[in-house]
C-alpha positions in Angstrom: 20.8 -7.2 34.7 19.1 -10.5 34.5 20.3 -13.8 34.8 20.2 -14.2 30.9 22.2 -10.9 30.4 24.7 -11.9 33.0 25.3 -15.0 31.6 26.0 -13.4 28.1 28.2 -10.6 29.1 30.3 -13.3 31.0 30.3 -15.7 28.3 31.2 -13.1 25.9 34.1 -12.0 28.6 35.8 -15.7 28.3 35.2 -15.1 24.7 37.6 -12.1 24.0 40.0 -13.4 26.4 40.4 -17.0 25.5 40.8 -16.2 22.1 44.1 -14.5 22.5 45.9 -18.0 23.7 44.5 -19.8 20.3 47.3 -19.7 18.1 47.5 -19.0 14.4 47.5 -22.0 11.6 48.9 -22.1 7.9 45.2 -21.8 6.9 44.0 -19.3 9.4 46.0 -16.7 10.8 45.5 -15.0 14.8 43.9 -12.1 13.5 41.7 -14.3 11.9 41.1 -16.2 14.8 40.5 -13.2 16.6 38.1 -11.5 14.4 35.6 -14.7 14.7 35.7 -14.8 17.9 35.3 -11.2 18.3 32.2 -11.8 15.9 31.1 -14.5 18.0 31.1 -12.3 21.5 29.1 -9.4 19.7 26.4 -12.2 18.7 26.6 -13.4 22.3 25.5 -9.9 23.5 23.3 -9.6 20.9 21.3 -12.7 21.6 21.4 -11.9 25.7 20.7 -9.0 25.1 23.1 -8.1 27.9 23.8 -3.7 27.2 21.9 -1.9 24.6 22.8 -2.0 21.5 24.2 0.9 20.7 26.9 0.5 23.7 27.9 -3.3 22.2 28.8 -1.7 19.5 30.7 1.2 21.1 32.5 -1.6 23.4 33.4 -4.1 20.2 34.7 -1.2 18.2 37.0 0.1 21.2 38.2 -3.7 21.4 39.0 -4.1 18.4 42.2 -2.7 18.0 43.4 -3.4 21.7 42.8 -7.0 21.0 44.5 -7.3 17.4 41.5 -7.6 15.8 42.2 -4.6 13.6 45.2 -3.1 13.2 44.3 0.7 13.8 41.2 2.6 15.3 40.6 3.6 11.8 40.3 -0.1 10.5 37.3 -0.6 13.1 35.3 2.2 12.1 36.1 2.1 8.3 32.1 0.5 8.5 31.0 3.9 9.4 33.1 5.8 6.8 30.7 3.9 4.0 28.1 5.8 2.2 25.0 3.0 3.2 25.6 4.9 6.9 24.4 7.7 5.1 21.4 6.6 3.2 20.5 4.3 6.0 20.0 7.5 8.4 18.1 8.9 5.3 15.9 5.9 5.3 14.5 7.2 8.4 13.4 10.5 7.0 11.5 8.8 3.9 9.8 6.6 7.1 8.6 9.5 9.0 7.2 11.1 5.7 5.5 8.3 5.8 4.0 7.0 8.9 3.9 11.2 10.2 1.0 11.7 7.3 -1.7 9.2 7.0 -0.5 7.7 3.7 -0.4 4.2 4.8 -3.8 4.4 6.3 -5.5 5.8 3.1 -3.4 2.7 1.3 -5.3 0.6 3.9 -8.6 2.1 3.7 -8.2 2.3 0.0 -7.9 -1.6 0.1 -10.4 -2.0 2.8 -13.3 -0.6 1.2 -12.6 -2.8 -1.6 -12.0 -6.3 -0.4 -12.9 -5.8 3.7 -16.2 -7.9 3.7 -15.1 -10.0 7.2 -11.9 -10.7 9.2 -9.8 -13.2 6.8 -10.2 -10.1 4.1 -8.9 -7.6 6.6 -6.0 -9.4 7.1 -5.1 -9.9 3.2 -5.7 -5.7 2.9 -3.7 -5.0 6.0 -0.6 -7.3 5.3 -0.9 -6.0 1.2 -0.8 -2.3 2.5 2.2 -3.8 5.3 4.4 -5.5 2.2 3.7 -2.2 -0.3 4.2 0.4 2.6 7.7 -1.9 3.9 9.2 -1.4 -0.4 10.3 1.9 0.6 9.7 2.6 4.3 12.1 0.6 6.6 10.4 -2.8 8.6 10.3 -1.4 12.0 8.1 1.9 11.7 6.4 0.0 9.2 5.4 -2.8 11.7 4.3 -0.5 14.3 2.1 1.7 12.3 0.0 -1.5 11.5 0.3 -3.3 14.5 -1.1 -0.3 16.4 -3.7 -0.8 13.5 -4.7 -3.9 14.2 -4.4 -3.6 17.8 -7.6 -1.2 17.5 -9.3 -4.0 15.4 -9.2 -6.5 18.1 -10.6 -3.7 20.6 -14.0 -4.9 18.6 -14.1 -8.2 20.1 -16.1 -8.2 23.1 -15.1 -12.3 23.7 -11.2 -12.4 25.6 -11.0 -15.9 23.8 -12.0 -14.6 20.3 -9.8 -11.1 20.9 -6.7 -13.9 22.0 -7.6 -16.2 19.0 -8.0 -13.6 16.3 -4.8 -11.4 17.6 -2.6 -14.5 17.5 -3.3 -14.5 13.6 -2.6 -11.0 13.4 0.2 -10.6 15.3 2.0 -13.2 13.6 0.8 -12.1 10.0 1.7 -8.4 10.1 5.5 -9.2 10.9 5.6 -11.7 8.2 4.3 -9.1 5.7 6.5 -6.7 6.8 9.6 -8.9 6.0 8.1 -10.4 2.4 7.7 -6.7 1.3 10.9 -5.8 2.5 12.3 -7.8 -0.4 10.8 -5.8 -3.5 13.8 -3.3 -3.3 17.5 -2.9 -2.3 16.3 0.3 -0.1 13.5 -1.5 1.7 16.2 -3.4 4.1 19.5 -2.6 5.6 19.9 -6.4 4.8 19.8 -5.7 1.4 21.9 -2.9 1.3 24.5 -5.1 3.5 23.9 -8.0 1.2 24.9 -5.6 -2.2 28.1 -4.1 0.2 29.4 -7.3 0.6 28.8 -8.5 -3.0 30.6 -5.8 -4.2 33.5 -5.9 -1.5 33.6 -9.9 -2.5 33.4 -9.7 -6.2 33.7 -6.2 -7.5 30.0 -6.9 -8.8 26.6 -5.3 -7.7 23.1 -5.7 -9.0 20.8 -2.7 -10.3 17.7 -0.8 -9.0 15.8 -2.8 -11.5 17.5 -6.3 -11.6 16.2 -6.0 -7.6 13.0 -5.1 -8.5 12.8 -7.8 -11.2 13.6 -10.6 -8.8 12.0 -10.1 -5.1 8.4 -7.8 -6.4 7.1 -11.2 -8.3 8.3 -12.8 -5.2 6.8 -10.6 -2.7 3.4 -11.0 -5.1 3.4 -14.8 -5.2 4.8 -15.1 -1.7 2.4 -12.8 0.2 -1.1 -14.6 -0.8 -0.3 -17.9 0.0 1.4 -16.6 3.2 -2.0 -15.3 4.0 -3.7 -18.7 3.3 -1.3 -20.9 5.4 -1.5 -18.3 8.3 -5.5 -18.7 8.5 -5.2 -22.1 8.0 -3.1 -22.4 10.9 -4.0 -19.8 13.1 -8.3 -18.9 11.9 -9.1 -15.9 13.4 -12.5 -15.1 14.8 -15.4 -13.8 12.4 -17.5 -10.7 13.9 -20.7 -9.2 11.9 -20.3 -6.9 8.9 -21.6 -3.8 11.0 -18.1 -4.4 13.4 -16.2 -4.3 9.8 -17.9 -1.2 9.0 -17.0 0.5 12.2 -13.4 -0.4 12.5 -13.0 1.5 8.6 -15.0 3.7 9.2 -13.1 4.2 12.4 -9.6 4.4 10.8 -10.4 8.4 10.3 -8.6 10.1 7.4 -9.1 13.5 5.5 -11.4 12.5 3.0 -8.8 14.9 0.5 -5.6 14.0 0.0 -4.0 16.6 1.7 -0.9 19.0 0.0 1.6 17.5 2.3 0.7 14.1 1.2 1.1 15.2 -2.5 4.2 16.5 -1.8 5.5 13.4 -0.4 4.1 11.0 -3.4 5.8 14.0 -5.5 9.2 13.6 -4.4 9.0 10.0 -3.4 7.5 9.5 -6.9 10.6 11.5 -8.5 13.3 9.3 -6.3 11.6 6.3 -7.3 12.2 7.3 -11.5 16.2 8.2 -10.2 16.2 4.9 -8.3 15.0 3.2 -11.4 17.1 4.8 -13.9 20.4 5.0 -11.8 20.3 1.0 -13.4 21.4 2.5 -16.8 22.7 5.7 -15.8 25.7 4.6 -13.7 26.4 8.5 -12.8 23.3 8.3 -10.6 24.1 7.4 -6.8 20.9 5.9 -5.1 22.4 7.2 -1.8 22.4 11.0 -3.6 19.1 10.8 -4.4 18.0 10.0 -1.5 19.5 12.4 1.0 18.3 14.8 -2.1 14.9 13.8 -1.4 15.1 13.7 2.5 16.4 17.3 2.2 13.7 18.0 -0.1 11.0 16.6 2.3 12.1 18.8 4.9 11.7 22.4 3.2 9.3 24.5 5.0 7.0 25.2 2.0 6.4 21.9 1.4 4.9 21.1 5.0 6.0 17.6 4.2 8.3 16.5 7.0 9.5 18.6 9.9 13.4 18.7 10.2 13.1 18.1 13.7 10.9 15.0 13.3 13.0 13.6 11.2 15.7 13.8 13.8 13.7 12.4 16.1 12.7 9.6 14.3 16.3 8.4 13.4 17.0 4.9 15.2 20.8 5.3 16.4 20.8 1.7 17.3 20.2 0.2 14.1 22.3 2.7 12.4 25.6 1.4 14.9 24.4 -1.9 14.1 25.0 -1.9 10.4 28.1 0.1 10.7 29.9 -2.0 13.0 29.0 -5.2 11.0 30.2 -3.4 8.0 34.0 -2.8 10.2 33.3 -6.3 10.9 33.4 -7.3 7.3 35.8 -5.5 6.1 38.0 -7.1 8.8 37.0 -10.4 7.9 38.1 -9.9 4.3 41.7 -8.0 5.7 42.6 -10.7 7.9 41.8 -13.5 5.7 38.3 -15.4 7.6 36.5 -14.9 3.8 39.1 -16.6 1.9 39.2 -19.6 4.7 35.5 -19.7 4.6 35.8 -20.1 1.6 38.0 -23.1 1.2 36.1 -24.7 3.3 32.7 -24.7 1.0 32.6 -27.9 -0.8 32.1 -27.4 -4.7 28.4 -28.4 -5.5 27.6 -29.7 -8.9 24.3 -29.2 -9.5 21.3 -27.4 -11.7 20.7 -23.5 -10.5 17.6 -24.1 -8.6 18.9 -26.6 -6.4 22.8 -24.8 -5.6 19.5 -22.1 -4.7 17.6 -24.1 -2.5 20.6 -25.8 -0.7 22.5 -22.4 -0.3 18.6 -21.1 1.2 18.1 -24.0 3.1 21.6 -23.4 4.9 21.1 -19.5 5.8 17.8 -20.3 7.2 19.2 -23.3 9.3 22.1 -21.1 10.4 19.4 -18.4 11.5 18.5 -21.1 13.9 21.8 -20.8 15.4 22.4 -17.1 14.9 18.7 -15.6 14.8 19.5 -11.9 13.9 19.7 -12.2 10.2 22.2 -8.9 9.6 24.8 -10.7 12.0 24.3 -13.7 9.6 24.8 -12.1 6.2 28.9 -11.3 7.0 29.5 -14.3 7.8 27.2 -16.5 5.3 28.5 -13.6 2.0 31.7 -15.6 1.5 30.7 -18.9 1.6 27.7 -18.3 -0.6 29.8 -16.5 -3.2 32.3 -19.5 -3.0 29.3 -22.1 -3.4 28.4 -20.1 -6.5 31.3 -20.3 -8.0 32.2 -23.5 -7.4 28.8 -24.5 -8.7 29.5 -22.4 -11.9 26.7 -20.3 -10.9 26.2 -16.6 -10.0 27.3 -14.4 -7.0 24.5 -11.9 -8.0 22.1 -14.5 -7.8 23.7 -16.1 -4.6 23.7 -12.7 -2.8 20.0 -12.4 -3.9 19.1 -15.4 -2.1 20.9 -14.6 0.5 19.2 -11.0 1.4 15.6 -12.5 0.7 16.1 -15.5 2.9 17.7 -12.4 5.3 15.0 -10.6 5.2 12.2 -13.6 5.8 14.0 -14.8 8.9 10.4 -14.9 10.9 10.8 -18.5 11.8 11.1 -17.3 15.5 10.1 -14.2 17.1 13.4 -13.4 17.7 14.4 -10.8 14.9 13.8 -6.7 15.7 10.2 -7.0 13.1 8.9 -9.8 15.3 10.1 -9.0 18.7 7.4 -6.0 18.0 3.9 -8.5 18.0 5.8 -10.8 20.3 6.3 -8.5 23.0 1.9 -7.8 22.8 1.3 -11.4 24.5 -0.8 -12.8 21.9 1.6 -16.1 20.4 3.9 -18.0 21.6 7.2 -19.4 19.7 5.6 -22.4 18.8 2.6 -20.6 17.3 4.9 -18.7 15.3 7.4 -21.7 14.0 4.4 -24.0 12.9 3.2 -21.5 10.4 6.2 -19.5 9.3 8.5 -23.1 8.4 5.9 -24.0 5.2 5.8 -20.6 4.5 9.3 -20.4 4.3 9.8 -24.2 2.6 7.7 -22.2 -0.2 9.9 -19.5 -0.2 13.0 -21.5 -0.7 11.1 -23.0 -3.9 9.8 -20.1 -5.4 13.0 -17.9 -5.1 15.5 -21.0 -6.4 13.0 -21.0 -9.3 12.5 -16.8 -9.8 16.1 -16.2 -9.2 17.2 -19.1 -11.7 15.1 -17.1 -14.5 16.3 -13.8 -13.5 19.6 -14.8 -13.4 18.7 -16.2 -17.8 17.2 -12.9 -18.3 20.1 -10.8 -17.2 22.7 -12.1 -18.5 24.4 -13.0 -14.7 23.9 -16.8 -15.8 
């Protein structure tokens, strides 16, 4: 262990001990103390990255009931006993049908051939096939595929200053574009899906397949084009000659057929997609059904679409205890009374809509600042955003909205999972990264406090 991870598992050590000699108050009782500070410590390790992750989890949900945070072993893995565990392991399977076949690089090509006449228009095609690939396939594998892309674009630059220059701008855009897309639907994120668990366990609300779709896809469309033109004009990459171009698509080698496996996987993505879409009228359909359905269905021999075995192997056991054990942590939060004081302690705003929007944005993505792994953030920013809704004599829905979009755009600093992927290549620095995500994200706040106010009209949550 380094000097950084050291310092976090001790820190996080103090944590979980001091908090056992803070005593309850009549507003906040010493479970509830305990459970933010046990919150707290599993941030700490997060951040310092002092075990894996996996094992953090394992250690907090041991903890929990030795220190008081919960009252049985059952109450800290009741996170795991929800059915999003389920469809977020499933999630996995509809990403390796993905990135296994070359679907997303006949998306790119597709685009490519179109509007790839020199660098700037290579970047809008590759971070338009990123955002539409990232709608259904989950951000990291999504990342990768075209960062590896993109990686063999820069091979074309003979010039180590051009290669550094023009890899800066893509490295920072494909993240970016991962993260906008990953707005357009509640399946495209575990954000979103934590987002809609705590809205529900908050409220006894939830939002549809389609009221989703109807706020973050005009988003994603408005968002991604000008995020393109801020990152060039920031960060301009390097021109080469149209023949390069030419080489690098003609390079990105594909069957020139669409081939039956690929069929089969538009086939039954296509058909979850029309059971996604009508499970917002017909209540009887579960989104989490229909897609272990369609997993399974990927994974029949005949088909040839996706290989039981890959799918296994492509499952991400970190991420999966990482949503579960924030779910436990949740749910413990609510038992032991930290939501309700949260709460309290949101001031009522009296405003329009857009700006209880904007001020409740512009608070999640200062507090991602603080706390810079965004599904740590959404447990503890749910209750007062629900409370500043209310107060405000606004909407929950449209709160919790806000809250999994700004989530999900938390590329101010390379410090999220989607990021950490470019940053780790060498090619930007922190710096490079902040100066142009924070307009891209001041336009974000705008554009969604505006969307979401309409939507909110239009559906009747307003």
């Amino acid at each position: 262990m380094n000097r950084k991870q050291l310092t976090g598992a001790g820190l996080a050590a103090l944590i979980l001990i001091g908090m056992n000699f803070i005593p309850g108050t009549p507003a906040l009782s010493a479970a509830g103390i305990r459970t933010i500070c046990m919150l707290i410590a599993f941030l700490v390790l997060l951040i310092a990255g002092s075990f894996r992750l996996m094992y953090i989890c394992f250690i907090l949900l041991g903890l929990m009931p030795l220190l008081g945070v919960a009252p049985t072993f059952a109450d800290a893995v009741s996170g795991f006993g929800n059915p999003l565990i389920l469809f977020v392991i499933a999630s996995f399977g509809i990403a390796a049908a993905f990135t296994e076949l070359p679907l997303a690089r006949r998306i790119l090509v597709a685009i490519l051939r179109r509007f790839g006449k020199n660098v700037k228009f290579i970047l809008l095609a590759i971070m338009c096939s990123t955002a539409i690939i990232s709608g259904l396939v989950s951000s990291v594998p999504t990342c990768a595929v075209f960062l590896t892309i993109a990686l063999s674009f820069l091979d074309l630059y003979d010039d180590p200053d051009d290669k550094k220059r023009t890899g800066r701008t893509f490295m920072i855009a494909i993240p970016v574009a991962t993260m906008i897309g990953s707005i357009t639907t509640p399946i495209a994120s575990t954000i979103n899906l934590l987002a809609l668990s705590f809205l529900e366990e908050l409220t006894g609300t939830t939002i549809t397949f389609v009221q989703w779709m109807a706020a973050g896809i005009p988003i994603m469309i408005v968002t991604l084009p000008v995020a393109w033109w801020i990152i060039l004009k920031v960060h301009s990459p390097a021109e080469i000659s149209g023949e390069m171009v030419k080489k690098f698509i003609d390079g990105l080698s594909i069957p020139k057929r669409v081939t039956r496996p690929e069929i089969n996987v538009l086939i039954i993505t296509g058909i979850m997609m029309a059971l996604w879409i009508t499970s917002s009228w017909v209540r009887s359909i579960n989104i989490v059904v229909v897609t272990l359905l369609g997993v399974c269905a990927y994974c029949i021999p005949q088909l040839n679409a996706l290989k039981f075995d890959s799918f296994v192997k492509n499952i991400g056991w970190d991420p999966v205890f990482l949503f579960a054990t924030l779910l436990s942590l949740g749910s413990l939060m609510h038992l032991n009374g930290v939501s309700e004081w949260m709460i309290s302690l949101m001031p009522v705003l009296v405003a329009p809509t857009p700006l209880v929007i904007a001020f409740g944005a512009v608070l999640f993505f200062a507090m991602l600042l603080i706390i810079p792994i965004a599904p740590s953030l959404v447990p503890i920013m749910a209750p007062s955003m629900v409370a500043l809704a209310l107060g405000a004599g606004s909407s929950p829905e449209i709160m919790m909205l806000m809250v999994a979009i700004c989530g999900c755009c938390c590329f101010l600093l390379p410090l999220d999972t989607v990021p950490l992927l470019s940053y780790g290549k060498g090619y930007f620095s922190f710096k490079d990264m902040f100066v142009s995500s924070l307009p891209i994200q001041a336009f974000i706040i705008i554009v969604t406090s505006l969307w979401l106010t309409v939507i909110g009209y239009a559906f009747g949550m307003l």
